[in-house]
N, C-alpha and C positions, 0 to 999 in steps of 0.2 A: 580449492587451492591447497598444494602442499604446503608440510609445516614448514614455516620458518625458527631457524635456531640461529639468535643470540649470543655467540661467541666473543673469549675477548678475555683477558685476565683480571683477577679477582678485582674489584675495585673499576671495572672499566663502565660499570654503570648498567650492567644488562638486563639484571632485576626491574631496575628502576623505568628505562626504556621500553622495558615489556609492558610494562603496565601501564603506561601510554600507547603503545601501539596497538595492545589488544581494545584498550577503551574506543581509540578513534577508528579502528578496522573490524569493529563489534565482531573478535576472537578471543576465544579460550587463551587462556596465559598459564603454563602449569610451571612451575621453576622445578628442577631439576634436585637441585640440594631439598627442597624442601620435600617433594616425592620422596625422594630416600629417608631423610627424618622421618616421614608419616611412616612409611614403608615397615623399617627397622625400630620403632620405636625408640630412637636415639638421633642425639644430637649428633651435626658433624664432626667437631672435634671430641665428644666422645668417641665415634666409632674409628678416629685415627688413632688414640689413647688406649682403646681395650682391645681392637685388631688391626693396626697399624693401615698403612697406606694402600698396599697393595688388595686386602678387604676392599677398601671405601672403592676402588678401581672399579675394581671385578662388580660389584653393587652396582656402580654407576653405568656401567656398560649395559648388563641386566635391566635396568631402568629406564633406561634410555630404547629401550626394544620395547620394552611392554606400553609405551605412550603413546596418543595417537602418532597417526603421519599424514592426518590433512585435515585443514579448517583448525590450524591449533596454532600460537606462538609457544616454543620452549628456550626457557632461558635455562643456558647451562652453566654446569661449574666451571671455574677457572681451567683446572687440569683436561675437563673429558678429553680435549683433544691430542692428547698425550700418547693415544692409542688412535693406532693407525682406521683399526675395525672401523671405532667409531665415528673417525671423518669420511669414511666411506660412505656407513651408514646416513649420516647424516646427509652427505651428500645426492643419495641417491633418493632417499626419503624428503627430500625436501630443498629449502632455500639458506644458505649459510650465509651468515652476515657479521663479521668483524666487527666488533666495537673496541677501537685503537683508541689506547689513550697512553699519554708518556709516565715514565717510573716516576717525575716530579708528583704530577699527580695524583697518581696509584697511591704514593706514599701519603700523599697531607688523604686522603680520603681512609686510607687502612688505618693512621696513625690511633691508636688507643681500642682497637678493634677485633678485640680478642679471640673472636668465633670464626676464625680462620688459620687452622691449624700451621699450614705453611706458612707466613705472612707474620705470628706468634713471632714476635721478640725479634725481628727480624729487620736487619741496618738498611738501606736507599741501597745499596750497592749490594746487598746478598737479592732481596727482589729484584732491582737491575739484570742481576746473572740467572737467576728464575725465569723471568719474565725474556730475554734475551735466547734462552732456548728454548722457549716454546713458540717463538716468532715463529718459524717456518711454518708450522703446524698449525695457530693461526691465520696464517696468510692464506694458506690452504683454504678459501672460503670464496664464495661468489661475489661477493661485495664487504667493501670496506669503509669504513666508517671512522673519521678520525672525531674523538669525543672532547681532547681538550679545550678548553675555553668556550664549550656552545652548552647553553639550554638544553634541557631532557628535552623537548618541544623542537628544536634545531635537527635534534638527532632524528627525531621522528620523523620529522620533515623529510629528511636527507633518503633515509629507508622507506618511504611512501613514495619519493620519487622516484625512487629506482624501482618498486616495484610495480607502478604507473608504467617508466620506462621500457621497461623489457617484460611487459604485459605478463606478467605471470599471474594476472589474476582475472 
C-alpha cells in the first residue's frame, strides 16, 4: 500500500491518530516534525528561532522526500501543505487524508502549548485567520475527516473505512 499522510492543522490530532492507525493496520508511523528534530539536531521552535520559517520550509520539504512512499503512515506538520510541490508529492506518493477540526477546538487543545512556534502567544481569531488560509490547501486531500467531538478510535474507524472502501489496500 502506499503511504498515507495525515493532514490537518496543528492541533487536529494527526499525531495522535497515527498512532492508532499504525497500531491497528500493523504500519510504520514516522511524524514528520519529529524526523526533522532527529534530522537537525534541534527542536522545532528552535529551528524557527535561530533560521526563521522559511529554513524549517525548505527542511520539511526535503524530509518529506527522503521517507518511505509505501507500507508507512506519515503524520505531517501543520504547514507542509503550504507548498504546492508538497501536496503534489504527497499526492502522487500516496493517500492524503484531512484531519478537520474547528479553531474552538484547535484552541482548548493548543491552549498553554508552547512548542509550536506559530500558534505561540497567539488569540482564537489570529489561529482562526491561519487556519482559514490554509483551508484550500487542506482540502486538497483525498479524504476528509471531521475530528471534533469523536474518539481517536472514531477517527480511525472513519479512515479504516474509507480505506476498506475504495480498496486501496
Amino acid at each position: 500500500m502506499k503511504t498515507i499522510y495525515l493532514t490537518g492543522f496543528m492541533g487536529a490530532g494527526k499525531t495522535t491518530v497515527g498512532k492508532v492507525l499504525g497500531e491497528r493496520m500493523k504500519m510504520q508511523v514516522i511524524d514528520l516534525d519529529a524526523y526533522i528534530e532527529e534530522k537537525l539536531s534541534w527542536k522545532i521552535p528552535t529551528i524557527f528561532e535561530q533560521k526563521g520559517e522559511v529554513y524549517f520550509r525548505d527542511e520539511e520539504q526535503n524530509a518529506l522526500r527522503e521517507l518511505p512512499t509505501n507500507e508507512v503512515i506519515i503524520t505531517t506538520g501543520g504547514g507542509v501543505v503550504i507548498r504546492k510541490e508538497n501536496r503534489q508529492f504527497m499526492k502522487q506518493n500516496g493517500y492524503v487524508i484531512y484531519l478537520d477540526a474547528e479553531v474552538d477546538t484547535i484552541y482548548d487543545r493548543l491552549s498553554g502549548d508552547d512548542g509550536r512556534p506559530l500558534a505561540k502567544g497567539k488569540s482564537k481569531s489570529e489561529l482562526a485567520r491561519l487556519a482559514e488560509r490554509r483551508q484550500p490547501y487542506y482540502e486538497d486531500a483525498h479524504f476528509t475527516v471531521q475530528t471534533d467531538h469523536k474518539t481517536v478510535e472514531q477517527i480511525a474507524d472513519e479512515i479504516q473505512e474509507w480505506i476498506k472502501a475504495t480498496e486501496i489496500v
